[in-house]
N, C-alpha and C positions, 0 to 999 in steps of 0.2 A: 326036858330031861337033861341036853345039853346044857342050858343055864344053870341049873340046880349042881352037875358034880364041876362045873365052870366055879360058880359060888362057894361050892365045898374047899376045891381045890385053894380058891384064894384065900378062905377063911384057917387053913391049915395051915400057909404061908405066913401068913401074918403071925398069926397065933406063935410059930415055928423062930420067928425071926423077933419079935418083941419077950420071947422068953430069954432066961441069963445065960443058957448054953448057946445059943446061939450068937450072943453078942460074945460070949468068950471066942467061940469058933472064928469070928470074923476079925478079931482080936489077932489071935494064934495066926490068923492069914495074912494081916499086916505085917507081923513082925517074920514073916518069912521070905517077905522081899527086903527084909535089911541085912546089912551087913554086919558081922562080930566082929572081924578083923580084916587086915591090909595082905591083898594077897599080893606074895614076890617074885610070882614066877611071870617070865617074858611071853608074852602071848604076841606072834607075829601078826603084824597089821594082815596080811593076806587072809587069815584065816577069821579073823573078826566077822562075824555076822551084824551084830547091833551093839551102841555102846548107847548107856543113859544113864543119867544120874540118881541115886537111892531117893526115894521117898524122904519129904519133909519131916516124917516124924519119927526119922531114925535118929538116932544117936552117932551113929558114925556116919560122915558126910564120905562117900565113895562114888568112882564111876563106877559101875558095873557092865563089863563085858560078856559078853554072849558069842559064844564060838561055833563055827559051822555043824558041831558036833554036839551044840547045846551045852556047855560046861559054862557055869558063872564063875567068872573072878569079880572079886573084888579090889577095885586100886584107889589107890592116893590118891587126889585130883590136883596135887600138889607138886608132883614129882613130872619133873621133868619129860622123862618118860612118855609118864599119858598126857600129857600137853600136846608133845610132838603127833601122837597117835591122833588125836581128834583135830590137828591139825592137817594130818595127812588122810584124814577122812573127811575131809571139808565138815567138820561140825562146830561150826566157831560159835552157834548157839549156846551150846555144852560148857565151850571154853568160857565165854563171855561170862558164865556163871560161876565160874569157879572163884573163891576169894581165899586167897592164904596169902 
């Protein structure tokens, strides 16, 4: 009995996930880790929780910061700024990757 709704279970999955709503869904969830635009506001090193860089397949090349309080910015990786920032966060991986 357990194999049989184990088997359901997976066959609903599949089914669920090679239909086109689905691939839209997963679509829509990509594009929700990108960035639209350059945010301007000053976000104190202190309060930074994670800084990492947008996904390959956005369009706009951004660090995106994450703050203690969970708010995503969006920034430059160009700007002086967040240079200094992932410099004073020991993430020279980050930096290393930036090209402008």
């Amino acid at each position: 009995m357990k194999t049989l709704a184990a088997l359901a279970l997976m066959t609903l999955t599949c089914f669920l996930f090679h239909s086109s709503e689905g691939q839209v869904g997963i679509e829509v969830w990509r594009q929700e880790m990108c960035c639209n635009s350059y945010n301007k506001a000053r976000v104190p090193v202190t309060k930074i929780k994670q800084m990492r860089r947008s996904p390959g397949h956005c369009k706009l090349e951004a660090i995106v910061i994450t703050t203690v309080t969970n708010r995503k910015f969006c920034k430059n990786p160009c700007l002086t700024e967040v240079k200094t920032m992932l410099e004073k966060r020991k993430q020279t991986a980050l930096l290393n990757q930036i090209k402008c």
